[in-house]
C-alpha positions in Angstrom: 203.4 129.3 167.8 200.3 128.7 166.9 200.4 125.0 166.4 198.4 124.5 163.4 201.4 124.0 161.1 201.2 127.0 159.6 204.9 128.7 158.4 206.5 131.1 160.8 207.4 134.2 160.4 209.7 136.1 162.7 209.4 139.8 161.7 212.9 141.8 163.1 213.1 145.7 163.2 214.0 148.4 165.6 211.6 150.5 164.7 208.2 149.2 166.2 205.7 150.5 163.9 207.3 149.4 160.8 207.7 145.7 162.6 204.3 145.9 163.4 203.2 147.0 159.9 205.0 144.3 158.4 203.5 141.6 160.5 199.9 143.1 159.4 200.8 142.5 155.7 200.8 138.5 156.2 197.9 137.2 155.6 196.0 134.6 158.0 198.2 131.5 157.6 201.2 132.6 159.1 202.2 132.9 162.3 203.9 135.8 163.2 206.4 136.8 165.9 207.6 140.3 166.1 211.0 141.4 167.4 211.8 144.9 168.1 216.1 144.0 168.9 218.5 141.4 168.1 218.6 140.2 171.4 214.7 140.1 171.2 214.9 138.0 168.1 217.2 135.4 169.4 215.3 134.8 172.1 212.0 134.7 169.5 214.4 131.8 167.2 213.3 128.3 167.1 213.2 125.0 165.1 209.5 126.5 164.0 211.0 129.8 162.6 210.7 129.0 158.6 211.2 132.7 157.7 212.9 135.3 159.4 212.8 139.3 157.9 215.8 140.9 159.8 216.6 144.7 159.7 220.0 145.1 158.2 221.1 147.8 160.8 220.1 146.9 164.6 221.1 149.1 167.1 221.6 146.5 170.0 223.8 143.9 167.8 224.9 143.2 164.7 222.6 142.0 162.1 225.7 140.0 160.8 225.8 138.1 164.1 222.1 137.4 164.1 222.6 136.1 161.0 225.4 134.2 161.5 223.6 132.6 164.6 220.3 131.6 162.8 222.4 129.6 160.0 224.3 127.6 162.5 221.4 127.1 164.5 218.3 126.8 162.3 219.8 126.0 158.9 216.1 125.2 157.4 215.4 128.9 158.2 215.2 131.3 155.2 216.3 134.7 155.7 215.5 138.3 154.2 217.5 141.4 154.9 215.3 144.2 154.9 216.6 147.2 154.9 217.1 151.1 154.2 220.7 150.7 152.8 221.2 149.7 149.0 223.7 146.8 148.8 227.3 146.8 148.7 230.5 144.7 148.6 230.2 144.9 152.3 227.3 141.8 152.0 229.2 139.7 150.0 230.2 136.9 151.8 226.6 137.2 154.0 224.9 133.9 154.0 221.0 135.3 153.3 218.4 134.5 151.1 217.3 137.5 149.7 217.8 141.6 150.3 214.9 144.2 150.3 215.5 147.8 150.2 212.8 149.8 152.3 209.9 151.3 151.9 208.5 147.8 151.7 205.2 147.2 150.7 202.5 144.9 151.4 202.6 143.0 148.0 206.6 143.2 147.7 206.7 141.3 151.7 204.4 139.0 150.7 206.1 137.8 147.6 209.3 137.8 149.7 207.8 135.7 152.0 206.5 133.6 149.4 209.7 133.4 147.6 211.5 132.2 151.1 208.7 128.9 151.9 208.8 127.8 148.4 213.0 127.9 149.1 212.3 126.0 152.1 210.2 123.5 150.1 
């Protein structure tokens, strides 16, 4: 954390290039934490996170109890499912924010972000 009181990101995805290419499409004014496994991402989770994008599919734990974990935990934290799979019934009674089907781009993440802090407002 950067300290400056600027929103925090935590960026979640198996796939390291696509984490990392996520986290370079927010601008400066954000700080961004990466995570490249649930369990990397849990241990990334504070009171500071305002935003979390989480992979829908993790190979190391379920996205579902990452999720779950993050709204007991940090209920002030917004969070985006970002993901390769269209929606289903299957995400019906998930407790998230808002669902983005991959490829993301820069100007699609940053509204998303957006969207998220001005939820958190």
């Amino acid at each position: 954390m950067t300290g400056s009181g600027d929103p925090t990101v935590l960026v979640v995805d198996d796939e390291p290039d696509v984490t990392d290419m996520y986290a370079g499409y927010l601008p400066e004014g954000y700080d961004v934490r990466t995570a490249y496994s649930g369990r990397e991402a849990l241990g990334h989770l504070d009171e500071a996170v305002t935003v979390t994008l989480l992979d829908r599919r993790l190979p190391d734990s379920s996205s579902d109890d990452i999720l779950e974990i993050i709204n007991e935990r940090y209920p002030d934290c917004r969070v985006a499912l970002v993901t390769g799979v269209r929606p289903d019934f299957d995400i019906l009674d998930m407790e998230f924010d808002d669902y983005v089907v991959k490829p993301v781009g820069k100007t699609e993440l940053r509204t998303t972000v957006e969207r998220m802090l001005a939820r958190s407002d």
